[in-house]
DRENDO-1510 file (C-alpha; in Angstrom, 1 decimal, always signed):
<recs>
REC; n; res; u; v; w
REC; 1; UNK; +0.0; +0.0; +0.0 .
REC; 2; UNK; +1.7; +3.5; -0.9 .
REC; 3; UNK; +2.1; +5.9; +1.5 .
REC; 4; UNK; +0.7; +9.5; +0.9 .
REC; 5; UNK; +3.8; +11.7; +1.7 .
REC; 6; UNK; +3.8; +15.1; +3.3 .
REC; 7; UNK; +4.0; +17.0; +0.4 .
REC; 8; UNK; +1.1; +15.2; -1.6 .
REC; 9; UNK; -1.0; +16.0; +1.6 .
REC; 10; UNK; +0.2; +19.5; +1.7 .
REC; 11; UNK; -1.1; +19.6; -1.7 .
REC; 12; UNK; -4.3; +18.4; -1.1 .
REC; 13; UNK; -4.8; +20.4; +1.7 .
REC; 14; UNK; -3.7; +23.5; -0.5 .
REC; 15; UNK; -6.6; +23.0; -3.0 .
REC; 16; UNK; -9.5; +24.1; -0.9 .
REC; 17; UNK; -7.5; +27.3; +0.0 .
REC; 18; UNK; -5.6; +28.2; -3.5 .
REC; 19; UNK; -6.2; +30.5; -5.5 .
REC; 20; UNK; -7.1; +28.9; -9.0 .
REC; 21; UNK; -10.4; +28.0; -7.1 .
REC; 22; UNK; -11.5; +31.7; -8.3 .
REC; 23; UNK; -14.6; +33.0; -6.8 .
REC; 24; UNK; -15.8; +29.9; -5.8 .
REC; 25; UNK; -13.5; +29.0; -3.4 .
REC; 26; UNK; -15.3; +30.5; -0.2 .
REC; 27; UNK; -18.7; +28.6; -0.9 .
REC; 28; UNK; -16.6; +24.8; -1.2 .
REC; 29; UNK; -14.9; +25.7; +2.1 .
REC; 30; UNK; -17.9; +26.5; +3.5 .
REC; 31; UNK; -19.5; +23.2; +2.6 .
REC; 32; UNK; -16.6; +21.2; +3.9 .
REC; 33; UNK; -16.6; +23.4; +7.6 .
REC; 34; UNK; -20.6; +22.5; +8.0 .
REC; 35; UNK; -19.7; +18.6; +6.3 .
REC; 36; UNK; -17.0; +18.6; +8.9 .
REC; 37; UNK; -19.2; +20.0; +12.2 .
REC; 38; UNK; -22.1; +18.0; +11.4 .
REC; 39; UNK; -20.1; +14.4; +11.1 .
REC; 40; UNK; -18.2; +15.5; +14.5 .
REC; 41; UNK; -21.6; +15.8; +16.2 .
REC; 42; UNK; -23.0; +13.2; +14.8 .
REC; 43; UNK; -20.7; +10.6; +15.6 .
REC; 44; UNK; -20.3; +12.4; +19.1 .
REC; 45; UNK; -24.3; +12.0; +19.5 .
REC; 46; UNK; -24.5; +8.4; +18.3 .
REC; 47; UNK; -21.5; +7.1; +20.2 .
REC; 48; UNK; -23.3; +8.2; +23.4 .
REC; 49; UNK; -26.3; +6.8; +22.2 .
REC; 50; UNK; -25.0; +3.6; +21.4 .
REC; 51; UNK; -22.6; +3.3; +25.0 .
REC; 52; UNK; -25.7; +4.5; +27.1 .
REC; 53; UNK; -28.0; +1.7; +25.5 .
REC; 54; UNK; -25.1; -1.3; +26.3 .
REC; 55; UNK; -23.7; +0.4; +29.7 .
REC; 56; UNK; -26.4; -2.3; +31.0 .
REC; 57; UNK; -29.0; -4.8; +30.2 .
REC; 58; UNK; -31.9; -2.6; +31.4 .
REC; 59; UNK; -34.7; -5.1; +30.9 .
REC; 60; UNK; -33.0; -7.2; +33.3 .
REC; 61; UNK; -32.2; -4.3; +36.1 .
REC; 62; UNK; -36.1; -3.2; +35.5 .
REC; 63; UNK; -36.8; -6.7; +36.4 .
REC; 64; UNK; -34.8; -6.8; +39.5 .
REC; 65; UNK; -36.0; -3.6; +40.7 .
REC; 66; UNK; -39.8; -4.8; +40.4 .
REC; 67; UNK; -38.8; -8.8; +42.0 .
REC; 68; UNK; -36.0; -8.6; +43.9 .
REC; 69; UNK; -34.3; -6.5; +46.8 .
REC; 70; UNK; -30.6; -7.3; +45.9 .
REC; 71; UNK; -29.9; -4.3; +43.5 .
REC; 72; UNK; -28.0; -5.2; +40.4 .
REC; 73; UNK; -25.6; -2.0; +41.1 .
REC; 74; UNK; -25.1; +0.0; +44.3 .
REC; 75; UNK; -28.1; +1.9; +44.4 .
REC; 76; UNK; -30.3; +0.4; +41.5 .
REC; 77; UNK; -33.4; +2.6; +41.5 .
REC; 78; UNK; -30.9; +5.9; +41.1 .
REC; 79; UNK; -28.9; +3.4; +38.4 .
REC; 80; UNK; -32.6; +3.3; +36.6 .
REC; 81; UNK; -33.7; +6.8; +37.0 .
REC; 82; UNK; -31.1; +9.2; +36.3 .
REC; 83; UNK; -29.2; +7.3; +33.0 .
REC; 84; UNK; -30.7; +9.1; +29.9 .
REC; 85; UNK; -29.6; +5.4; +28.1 .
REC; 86; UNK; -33.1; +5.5; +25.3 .
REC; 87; UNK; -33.4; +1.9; +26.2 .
REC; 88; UNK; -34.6; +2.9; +29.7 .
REC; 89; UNK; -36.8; +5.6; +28.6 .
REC; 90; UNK; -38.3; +3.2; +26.1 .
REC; 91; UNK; -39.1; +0.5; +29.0 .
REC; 92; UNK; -40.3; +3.0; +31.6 .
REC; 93; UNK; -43.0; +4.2; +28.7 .
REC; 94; UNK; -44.0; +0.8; +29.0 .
REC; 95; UNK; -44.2; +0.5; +32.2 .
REC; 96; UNK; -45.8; +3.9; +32.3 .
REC; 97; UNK; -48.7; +2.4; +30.3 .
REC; 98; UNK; -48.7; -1.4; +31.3 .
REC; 99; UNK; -52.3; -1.3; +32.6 .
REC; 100; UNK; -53.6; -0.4; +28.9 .
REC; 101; UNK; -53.9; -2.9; +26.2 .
REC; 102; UNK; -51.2; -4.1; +24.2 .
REC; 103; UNK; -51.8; -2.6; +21.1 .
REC; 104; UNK; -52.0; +0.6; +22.7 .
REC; 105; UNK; -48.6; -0.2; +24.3 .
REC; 106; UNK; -47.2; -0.6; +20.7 .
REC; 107; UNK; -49.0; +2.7; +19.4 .
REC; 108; UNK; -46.7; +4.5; +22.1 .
REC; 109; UNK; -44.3; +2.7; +21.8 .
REC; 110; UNK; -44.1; +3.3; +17.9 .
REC; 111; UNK; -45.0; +7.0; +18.5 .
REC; 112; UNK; -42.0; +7.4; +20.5 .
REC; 113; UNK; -39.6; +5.3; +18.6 .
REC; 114; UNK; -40.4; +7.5; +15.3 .
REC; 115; UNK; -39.4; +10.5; +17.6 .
REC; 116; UNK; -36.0; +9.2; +18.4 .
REC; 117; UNK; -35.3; +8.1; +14.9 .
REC; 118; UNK; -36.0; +11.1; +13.4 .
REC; 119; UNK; -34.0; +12.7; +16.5 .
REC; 120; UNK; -31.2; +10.3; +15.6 .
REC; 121; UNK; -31.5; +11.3; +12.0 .
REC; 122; UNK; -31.1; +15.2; +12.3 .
REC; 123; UNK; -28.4; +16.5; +9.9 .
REC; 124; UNK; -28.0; +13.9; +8.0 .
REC; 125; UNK; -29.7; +15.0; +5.2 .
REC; 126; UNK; -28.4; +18.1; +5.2 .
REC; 127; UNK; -24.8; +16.3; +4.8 .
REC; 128; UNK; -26.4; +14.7; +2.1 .
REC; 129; UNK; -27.7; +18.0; +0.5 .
REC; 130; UNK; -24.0; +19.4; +1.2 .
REC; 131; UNK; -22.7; +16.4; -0.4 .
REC; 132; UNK; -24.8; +17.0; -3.8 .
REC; 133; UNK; -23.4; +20.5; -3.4 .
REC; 134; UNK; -20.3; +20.5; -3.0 .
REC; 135; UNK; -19.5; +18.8; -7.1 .
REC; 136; UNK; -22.2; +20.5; -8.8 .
REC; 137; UNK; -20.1; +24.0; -7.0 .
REC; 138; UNK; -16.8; +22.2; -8.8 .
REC; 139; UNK; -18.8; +21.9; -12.0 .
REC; 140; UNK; -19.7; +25.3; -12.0 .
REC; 141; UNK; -15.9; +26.3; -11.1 .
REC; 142; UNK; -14.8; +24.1; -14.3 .
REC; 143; UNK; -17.2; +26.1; -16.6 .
REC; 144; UNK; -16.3; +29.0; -15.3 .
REC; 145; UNK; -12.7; +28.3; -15.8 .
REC; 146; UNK; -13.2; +27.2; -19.2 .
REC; 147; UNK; -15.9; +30.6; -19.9 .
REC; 148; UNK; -12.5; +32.3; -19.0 .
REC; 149; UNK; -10.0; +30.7; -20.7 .
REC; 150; UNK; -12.0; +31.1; -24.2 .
REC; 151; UNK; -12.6; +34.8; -23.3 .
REC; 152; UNK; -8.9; +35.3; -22.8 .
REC; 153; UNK; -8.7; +33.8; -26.0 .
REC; 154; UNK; -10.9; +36.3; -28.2 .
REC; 155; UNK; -8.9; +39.1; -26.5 .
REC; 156; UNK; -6.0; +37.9; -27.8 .
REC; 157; UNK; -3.8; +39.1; -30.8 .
REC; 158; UNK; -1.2; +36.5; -30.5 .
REC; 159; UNK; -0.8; +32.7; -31.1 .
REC; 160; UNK; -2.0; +31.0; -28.6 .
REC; 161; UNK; +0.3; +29.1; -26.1 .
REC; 162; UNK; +0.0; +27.0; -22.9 .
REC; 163; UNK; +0.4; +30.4; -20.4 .
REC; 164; UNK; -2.6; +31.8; -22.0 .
REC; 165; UNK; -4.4; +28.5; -21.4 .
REC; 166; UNK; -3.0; +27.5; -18.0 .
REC; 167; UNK; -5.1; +29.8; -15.6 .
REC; 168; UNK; -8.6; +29.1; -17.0 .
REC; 169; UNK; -7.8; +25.5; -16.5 .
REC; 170; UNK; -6.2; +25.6; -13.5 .
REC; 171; UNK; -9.2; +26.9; -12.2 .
REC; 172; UNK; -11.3; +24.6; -13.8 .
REC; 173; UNK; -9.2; +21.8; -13.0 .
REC; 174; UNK; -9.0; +22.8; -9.3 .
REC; 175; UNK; -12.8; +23.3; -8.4 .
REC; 176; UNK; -13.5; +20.1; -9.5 .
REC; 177; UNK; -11.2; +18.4; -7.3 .
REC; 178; UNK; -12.2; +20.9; -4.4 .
REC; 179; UNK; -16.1; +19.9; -4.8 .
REC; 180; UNK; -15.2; +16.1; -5.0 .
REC; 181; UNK; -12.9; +15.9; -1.9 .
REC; 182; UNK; -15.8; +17.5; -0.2 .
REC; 183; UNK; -18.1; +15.0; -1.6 .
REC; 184; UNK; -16.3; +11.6; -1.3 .
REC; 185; UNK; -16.2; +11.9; +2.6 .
REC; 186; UNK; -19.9; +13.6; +2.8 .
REC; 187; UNK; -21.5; +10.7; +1.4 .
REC; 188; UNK; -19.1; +8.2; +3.0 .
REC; 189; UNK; -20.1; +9.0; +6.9 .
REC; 190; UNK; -24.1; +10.0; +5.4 .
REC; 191; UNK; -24.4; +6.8; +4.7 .
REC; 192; UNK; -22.5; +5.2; +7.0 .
REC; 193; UNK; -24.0; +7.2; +10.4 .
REC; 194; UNK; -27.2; +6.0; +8.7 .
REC; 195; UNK; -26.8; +3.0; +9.2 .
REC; 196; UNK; -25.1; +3.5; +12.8 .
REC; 197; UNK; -28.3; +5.2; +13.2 .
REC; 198; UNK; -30.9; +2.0; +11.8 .
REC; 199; UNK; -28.2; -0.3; +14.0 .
REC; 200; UNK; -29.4; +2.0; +17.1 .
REC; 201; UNK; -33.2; +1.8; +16.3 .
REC; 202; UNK; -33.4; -2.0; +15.6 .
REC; 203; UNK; -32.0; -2.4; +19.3 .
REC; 204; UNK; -34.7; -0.1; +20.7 .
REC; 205; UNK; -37.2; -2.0; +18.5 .
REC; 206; UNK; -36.0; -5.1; +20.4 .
REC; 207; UNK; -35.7; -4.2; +23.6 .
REC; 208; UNK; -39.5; -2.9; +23.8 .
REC; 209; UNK; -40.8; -6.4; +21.8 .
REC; 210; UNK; -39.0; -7.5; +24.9 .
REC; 211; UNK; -40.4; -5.4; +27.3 .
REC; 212; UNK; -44.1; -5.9; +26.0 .
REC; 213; UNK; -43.5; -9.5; +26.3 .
REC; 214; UNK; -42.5; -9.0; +29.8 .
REC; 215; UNK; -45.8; -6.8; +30.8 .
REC; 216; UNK; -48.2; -9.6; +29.0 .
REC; 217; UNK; -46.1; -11.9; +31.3 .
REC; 218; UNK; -43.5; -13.9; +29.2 .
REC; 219; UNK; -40.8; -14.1; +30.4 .
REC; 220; UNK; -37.3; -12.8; +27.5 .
REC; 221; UNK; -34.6; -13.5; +30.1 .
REC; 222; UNK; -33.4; -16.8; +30.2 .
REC; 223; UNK; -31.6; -16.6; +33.4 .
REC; 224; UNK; -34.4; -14.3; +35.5 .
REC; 225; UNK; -37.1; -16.4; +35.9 .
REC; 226; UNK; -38.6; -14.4; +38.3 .
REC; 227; UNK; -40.1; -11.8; +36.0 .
REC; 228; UNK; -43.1; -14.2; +36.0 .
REC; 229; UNK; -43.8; -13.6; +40.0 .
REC; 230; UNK; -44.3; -10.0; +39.1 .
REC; 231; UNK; -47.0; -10.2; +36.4 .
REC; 232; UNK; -48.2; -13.2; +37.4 .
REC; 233; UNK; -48.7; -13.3; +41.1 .
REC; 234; UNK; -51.6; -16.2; +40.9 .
REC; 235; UNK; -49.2; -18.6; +39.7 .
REC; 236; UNK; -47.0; -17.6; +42.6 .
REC; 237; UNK; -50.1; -17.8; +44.6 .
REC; 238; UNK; -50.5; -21.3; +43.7 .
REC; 239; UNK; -46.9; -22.1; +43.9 .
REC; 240; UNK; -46.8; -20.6; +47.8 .
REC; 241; UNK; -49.9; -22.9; +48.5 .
REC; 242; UNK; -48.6; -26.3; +47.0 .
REC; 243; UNK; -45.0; -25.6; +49.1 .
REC; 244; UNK; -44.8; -27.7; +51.9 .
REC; 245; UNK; -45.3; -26.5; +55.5 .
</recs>
């Protein structure tokens, strides 16, 4: 694999900022600074996300907060209350609304989860509109650069030569690369926070099947099987009654 030296990369970096970008080279740096800010706070807001849904398996501390009084952590209820981890917040809604029917439950539920995924979602498609930008800006650079270099040309009295030619296509030359190193990354991390982003909701999806499941009394977790005793306390009624003296 080569290695990009120091002064190819100095190059690079120098096309955004030279001067054969003309007059359009303020509006491609602009659309690589707000490419730039929004992938930063995007990946910032999803890696939270993601950590705060697996810090812990919050079906099975919400089922040892309602059955048992060994707390999972030190203080289990605080543990519960005061993460903002969405997988929490999607099983306390439940919970919230456990005495309603089922299909209500998954109204809510599907309310809310519609919320967060467009929540999860915000700037992406403008990265994607600053994407589509950035090389139509390039194309327009190249025309422009080539409107110049034929105007230059009808000017002219002499033969032409390659001086008279090189700055209309340098410019022309040099917004296109500008538009496209803007674009290549754009549309890399668009699509790939998107699916970062689908990754996230399919979890939440799970986790309140899960929960549901729990409130209509199955039990999801195979090694709690004392979810039951909450949501079903006849069968533990029974159990206590058939348990010898």
């Amino acid at each position: 694999m080569q290695i990009i030296s120091s002064e190819q990369l100095g190059a690079l970096s120098n096309i955004l900022t030279s001067e054969q970008l003309g007059d359009l080279r303020w509006p491609i740096v602009l659309c690589s600074v707000l490419a730039c800010a929004i992938i930063i706070e995007r990946i910032a807001s999803l890696a939270f996300t993601h950590i705060a849904i697996h810090q812990r398996n919050w079906l099975k501390l919400a089922t040892h907060l309602l059955t048992s009084k060994k707390a999972p952590c030190k203080n289990q209820k605080q543990c519960f209350s005061q993460s903002r981890s969405l997988a929490r917040k999607a099983i306390c809604l439940l919970l919230v609304h456990k005495d309603q029917a089922k299909n209500l439950r998954e109204e809510i539920a599907a309310v809310w989860l519609r919320q967060q995924q467009q929540k999860l979602a915000r700037g992406l498609k403008a990265l994607h509109i600053l994407a589509l930008i950035s090389p139509l800006l390039g194309l327009l650079g190249t025309v422009l650069g080539l409107i110049e270099m034929f105007d230059a040309l009808a000017v002219s009295e002499q033969a032409v030569n390659p001086a008279m030619l090189s700055q209309g296509l340098g410019t022309a030359m040099y917004t296109t690369a500008a538009g496209l190193l803007v674009t290549v990354p754009a549309l890399a991390f668009a699509h790939g926070l998107s699916l970062w982003k689908d990754r996230i909701i399919h979890e939440l999806e799970t986790t309140i099947n899960q929960a549901n499941l729990m409130i209509e009394g199955v039990n999801t977790l195979a090694d709690d099987a004392r979810t039951l005793a909450v949501f079903q306390p006849e069968a533990k009624t029974k159990e206590l009654e058939h348990a010898p003296a």
